[in-house]
N, C-alpha and C positions, 0 to 999 in steps of 0.2 A: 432603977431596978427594971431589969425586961419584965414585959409586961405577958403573958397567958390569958388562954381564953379557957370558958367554960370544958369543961368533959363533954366532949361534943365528936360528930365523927360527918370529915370533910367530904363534900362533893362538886365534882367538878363537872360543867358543862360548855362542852365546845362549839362554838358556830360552825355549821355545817362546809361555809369556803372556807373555815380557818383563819379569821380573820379578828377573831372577839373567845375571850373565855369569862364562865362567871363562876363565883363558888359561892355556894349556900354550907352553912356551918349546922347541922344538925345536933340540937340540945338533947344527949342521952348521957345517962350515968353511966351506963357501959362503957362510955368512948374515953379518951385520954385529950389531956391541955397540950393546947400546940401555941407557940409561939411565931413572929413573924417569919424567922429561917425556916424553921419547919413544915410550914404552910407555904414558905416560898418552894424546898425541896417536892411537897406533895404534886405542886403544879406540874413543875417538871418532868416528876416520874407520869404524868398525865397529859404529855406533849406540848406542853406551854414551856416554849426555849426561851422565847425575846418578848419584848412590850408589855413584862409585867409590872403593873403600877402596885411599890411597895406601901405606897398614902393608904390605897384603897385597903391593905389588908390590914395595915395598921389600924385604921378606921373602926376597922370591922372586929377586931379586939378591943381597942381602947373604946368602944362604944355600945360592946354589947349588942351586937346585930347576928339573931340567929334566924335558920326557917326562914330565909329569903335569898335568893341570888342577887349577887352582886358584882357588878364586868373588874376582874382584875388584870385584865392582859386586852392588850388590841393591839391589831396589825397594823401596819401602814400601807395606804392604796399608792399606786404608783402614780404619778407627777407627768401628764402628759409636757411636752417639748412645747414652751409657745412657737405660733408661726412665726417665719420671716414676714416683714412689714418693711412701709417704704414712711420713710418721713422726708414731707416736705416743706423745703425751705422759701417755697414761692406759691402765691396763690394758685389752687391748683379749677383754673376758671373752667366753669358750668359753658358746654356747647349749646348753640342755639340754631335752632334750624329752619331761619329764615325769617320773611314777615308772614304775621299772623293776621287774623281778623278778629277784633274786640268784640264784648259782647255789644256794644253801642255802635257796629259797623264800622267805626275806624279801622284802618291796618297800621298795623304799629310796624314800623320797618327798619327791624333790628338787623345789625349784620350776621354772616354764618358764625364769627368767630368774637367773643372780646380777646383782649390783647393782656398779658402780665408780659412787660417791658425789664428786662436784664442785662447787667454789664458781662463784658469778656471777664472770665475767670470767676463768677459769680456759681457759689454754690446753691444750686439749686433743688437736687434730691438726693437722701442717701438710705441706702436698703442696710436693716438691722437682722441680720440671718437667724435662722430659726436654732431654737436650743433642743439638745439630747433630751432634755426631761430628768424626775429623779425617778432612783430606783424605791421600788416598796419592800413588800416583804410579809409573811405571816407570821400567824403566833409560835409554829413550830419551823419556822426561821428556814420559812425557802423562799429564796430572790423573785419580786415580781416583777418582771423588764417594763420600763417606760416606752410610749411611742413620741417616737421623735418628731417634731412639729412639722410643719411644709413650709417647705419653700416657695416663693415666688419667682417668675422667671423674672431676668432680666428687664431693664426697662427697653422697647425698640425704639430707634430714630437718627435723629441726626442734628447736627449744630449743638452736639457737647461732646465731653470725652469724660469717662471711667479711671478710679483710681481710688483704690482701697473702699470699693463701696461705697463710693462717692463720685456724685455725675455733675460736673462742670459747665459750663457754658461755652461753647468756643468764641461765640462774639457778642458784640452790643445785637437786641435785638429781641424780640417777641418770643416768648417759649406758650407751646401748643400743648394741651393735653388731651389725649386720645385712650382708645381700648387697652393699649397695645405699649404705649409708652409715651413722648412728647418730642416734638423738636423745636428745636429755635432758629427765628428764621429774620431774614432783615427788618427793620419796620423806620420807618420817618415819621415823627410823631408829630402835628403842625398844630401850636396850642390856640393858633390866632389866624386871621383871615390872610387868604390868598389873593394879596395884589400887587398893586405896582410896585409896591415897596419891599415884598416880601423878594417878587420875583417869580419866574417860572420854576419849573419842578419836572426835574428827569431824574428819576428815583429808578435805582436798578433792588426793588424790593420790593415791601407793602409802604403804602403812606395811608395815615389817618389825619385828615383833616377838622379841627372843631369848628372851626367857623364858616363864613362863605366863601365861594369861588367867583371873583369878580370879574366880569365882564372882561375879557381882552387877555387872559392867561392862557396859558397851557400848561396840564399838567398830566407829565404820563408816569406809568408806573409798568415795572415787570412783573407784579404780583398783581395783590386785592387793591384797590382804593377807596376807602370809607369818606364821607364826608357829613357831618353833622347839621350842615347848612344850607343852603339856597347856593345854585349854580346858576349864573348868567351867560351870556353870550362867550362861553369858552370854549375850547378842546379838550377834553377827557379821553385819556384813553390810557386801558390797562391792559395786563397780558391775562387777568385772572377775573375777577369781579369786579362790577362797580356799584356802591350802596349810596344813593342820596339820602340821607331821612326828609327833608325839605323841597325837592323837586328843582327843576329845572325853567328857567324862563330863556329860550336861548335865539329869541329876537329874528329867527331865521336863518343865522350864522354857528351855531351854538350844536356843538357837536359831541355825541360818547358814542366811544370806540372800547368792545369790552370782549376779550378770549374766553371770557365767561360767562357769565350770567349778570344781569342789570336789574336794581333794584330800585326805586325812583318814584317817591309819592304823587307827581304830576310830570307832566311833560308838556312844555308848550312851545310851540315855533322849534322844535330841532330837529338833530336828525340825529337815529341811534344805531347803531349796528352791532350788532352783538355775535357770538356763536352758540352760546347757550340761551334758559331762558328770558325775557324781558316780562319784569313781575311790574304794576303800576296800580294807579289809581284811577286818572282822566289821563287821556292823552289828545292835546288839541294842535290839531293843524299842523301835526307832524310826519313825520318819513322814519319808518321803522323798518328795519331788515334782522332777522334772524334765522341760525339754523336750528333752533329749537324752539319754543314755545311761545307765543304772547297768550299771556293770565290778566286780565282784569279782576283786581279785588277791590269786596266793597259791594256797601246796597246801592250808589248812587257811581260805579266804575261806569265811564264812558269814551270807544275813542270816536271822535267827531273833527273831520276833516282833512286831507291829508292822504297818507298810504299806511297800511300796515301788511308787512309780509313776513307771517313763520313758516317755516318751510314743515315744521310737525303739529301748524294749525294754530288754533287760538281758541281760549274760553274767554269770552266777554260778556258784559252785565249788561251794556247798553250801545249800540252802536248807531252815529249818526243820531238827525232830531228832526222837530217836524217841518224845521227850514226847507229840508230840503239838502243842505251844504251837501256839496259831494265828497264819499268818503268811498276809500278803495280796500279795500280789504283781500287780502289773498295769502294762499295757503299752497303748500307742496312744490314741487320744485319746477321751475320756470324751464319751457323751452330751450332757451340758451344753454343751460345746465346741461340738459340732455345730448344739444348740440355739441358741448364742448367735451362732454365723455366722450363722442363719437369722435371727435375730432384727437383725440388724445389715443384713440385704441389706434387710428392709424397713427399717428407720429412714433406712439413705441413699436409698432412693424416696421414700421421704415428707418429706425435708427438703432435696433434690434441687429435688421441686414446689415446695417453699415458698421458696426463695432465686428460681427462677422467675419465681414470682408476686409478690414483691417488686423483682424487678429490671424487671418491666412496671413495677408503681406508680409507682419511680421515674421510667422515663420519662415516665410519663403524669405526673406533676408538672415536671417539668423542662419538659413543653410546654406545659405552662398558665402557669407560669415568661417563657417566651418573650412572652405575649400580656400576662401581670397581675400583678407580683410584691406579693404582701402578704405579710401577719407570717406572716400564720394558713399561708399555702401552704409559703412558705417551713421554718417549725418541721415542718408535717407531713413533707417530701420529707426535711429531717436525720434525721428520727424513725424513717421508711421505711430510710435510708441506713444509718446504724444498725444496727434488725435485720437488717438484710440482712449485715453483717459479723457480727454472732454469729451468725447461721444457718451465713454461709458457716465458718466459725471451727468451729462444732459439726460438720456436714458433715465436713470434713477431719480431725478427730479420729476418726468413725466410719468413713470409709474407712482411714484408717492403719490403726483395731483390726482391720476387715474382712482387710486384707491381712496383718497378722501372724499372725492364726485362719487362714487358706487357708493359709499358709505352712504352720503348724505341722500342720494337719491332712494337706499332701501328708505332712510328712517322718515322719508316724509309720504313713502306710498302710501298709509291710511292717515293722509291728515285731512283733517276737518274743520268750519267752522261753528262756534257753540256760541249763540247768543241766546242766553238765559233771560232777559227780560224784551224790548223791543229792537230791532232793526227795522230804521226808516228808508221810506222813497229818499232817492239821492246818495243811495251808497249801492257801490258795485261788487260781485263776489265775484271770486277768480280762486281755481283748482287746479293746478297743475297744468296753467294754460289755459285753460276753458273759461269762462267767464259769464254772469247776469245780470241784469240790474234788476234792485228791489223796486215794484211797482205800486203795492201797498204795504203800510204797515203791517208785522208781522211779527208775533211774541215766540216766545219758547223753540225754535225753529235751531235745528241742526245742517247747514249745510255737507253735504258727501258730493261725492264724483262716483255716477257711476255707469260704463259702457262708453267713457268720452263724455259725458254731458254731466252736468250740473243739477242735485237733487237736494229739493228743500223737505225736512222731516221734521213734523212736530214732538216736541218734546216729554211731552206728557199733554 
């Protein structure tokens, strides 16, 4: 049997966005019994089209609930678009930005990069694009649009390929993660030590080495080369960086060769050349050459014996001891340097002329060409044609060097040297050619160049 409510007279209240209705049932003898339909039609003729919940009116009859409002309608909020996201199927490895100094004064000499190691054809990322969202709506049933989620751009880089939102690997090999996206790039993974048995090492990539580097090897790289071990009496050398974590004993034969920067807890007996900076701890009795920075880190960094030459200076903790040992130390770019810029402004004048004068002669064959071709004309203007490519060829070679000597000669015009705790009698500074030797011991002291000569500043 439908059920009726008291003699009652309805009232309806609507949320001001339209999004919620409630009705209060007023107990008067005046009013008339309404049943669910009826109280359904009320809402309606009261603007309540959609999201009327018939439970609650029912309720509200079968239970006797007068003199209060109660929510019989609600709208639906719209459903924003989740974003697009990237899922990855490879560890997506934490950068590291270099060696640090512990709070107990150790430097921990981590490399710039860890490695996550992938096969060709190995799926490694895939982007899940973003959704439309749903639509809402209110109580008097007008559409409330969703906002669509965002998208993420593209991954950038290189060493995989795309397909169906899905990014590939194109080889065996190291995958990199960045701002911007990742790439995968060669890598030699060596799980055990470098020797005779293993063999030498010409790697056209990165190599990680875990173990040592024995005495009598060589090992180059076109990339980074890591090595988790102790280096001996070998050759290193790479086109990118080179990370010892363990240092180097290289017996006075013992040599790294780095296009990048050299990372290396000791250095003892070798010889290092670099182009970026050479980061250490001690360096004893060695020969160091850089176009960028030597950094001693550490409470107890010293170099003591030997040369050290960055051409953008050096910060050091302790330089030389109270032996005496002579140590050389020097900074900004050597005479030679300067000589050979000069030497090189005239060679591109004078083969500047001579591509010149050859690319006349060619024309002037080419127009006798036009009037008479013989053997003879012909052979000479190819002959002409010819040197005129290796001229131009040589040319563009001595410009290149031209422009890397300018470079390197701005970046070293404020270099300095920074020894932060002592430099001892027995060590020599040198500036840009200029050169002193240390007569007493002397802490906190800033060597500069300046007017041609050699100036010591204290540091605090």
């Amino acid at each position: 049997m439908e059920q009726y409510t008291k003699a009652c007279i309805p009232e309806i209240l609507l949320k001001e966005d339209m999004m919620a209705a409630q009705l209060k049932l007023h107990l008067d003898e005046g009013g008339q019994e309404y049943n669910l339909s009826e109280l359904k039609d009320f809402a309606v003729m009261h603007n309540v089209k959609t999201g009327i919940n018939e439970d609650a009116i029912r309720k509200m009859i079968a239970h006797d609930i007068y003199d209060v409002f109660v929510e019989i309608a609600r709208g639906k909020a719209p459903v924003k678009g989740k974003d697009g996201y990237f899922i990855y199927h490879v560890q997506n490895v934490e950068q590291q930005t270099g060696p640090k100094i512990l709070e107990n004064g150790e430097v921990e000499y981590v490399h710039t990069n860890e490695y996550t190691i992938v096969e060709e054809g190995q799926l490694l990322a895939e982007y899940i694009p973003a959704t439309n969202g749903e639509y809402g709506y209110t109580i008097d049933n007008k559409m409330l649009s969703p906002r669509r989620g965002n998208n993420l751009s593209p991954l950038r880089g290189n060493g995989f390929w795309i397909t169906d939102n899905k990014y590939y690997s194109l080889i065996h090999g190291r995958v990199e993660f960045n701002k911007v996206g990742m790439q995968v790039t060669n890598l030699l993974m060596v799980k055990e030590d470098v020797d005779i048995s293993y063999g030498h090492i010409d790697f056209d990539g990165n190599v990680i080495v875990r173990g040592d580097v024995h005495s009598g090897m060589t090992l180059k790289a076109t990339g980074d080369i890591e090595i988790s071990g102790h280096v001996g009496d070998c050759r290193i050398e790479a086109g990118k960086n080179i990370t010892i974590h363990q240092g180097m004993q290289g017996k006075f034969e013992g040599t790294l060769v780095a296009g990048g920067e050299v990372f290396c807890r000791f250095i003892e007996n070798s010889q290092v050349v670099a182009k970026g900076n050479i980061v250490a701890r001690s360096v004893l009795h060695s020969k160091m050459e850089t176009q960028g920075k030597i950094i001693m880190e550490g409470k107890d960094a010293v170099v003591l014996g030997g040369s050290v030459h960055a051409v953008q200076g050096m910060e050091l903790t302790e330089a030389g001891s109270s032996a005496e040992i002579p140590t050389v130390l020097v900074a900004g770019v050597l005479p030679k340097t300067i000589q050979r810029n000069a030497e090189l402004t005239a060679l591109v004048k004078k083969v500047e002329e001579e591509v010149v004068l050859l690319d006349k002669a060619a024309s002037v064959m080419q127009r006798m060409m036009q009037t008479k071709v013989t053997k003879e004309t012909s052979e000479r203007r190819m002959k002409i044609i010819q040197a005129k490519i290796i001229k131009s060829t040589e040319l563009k070679k001595y410009q290149d060097e031209k422009i890397s000597i300018e470079a390197l000669i701005d970046s070293g015009k404020n270099a300095s040297i920074i020894v932060q705790d002592n430099v001892y009698p027995g060590c020599r500074v040198e500036i840009a050619g200029q050169g002193i030797r240390v007569k007493t011991k002397t802490k906190h002291v800033k060597f500069v160049i300046k007017e041609d000569k050699i100036e010591m500043m204290l540091l605090y």
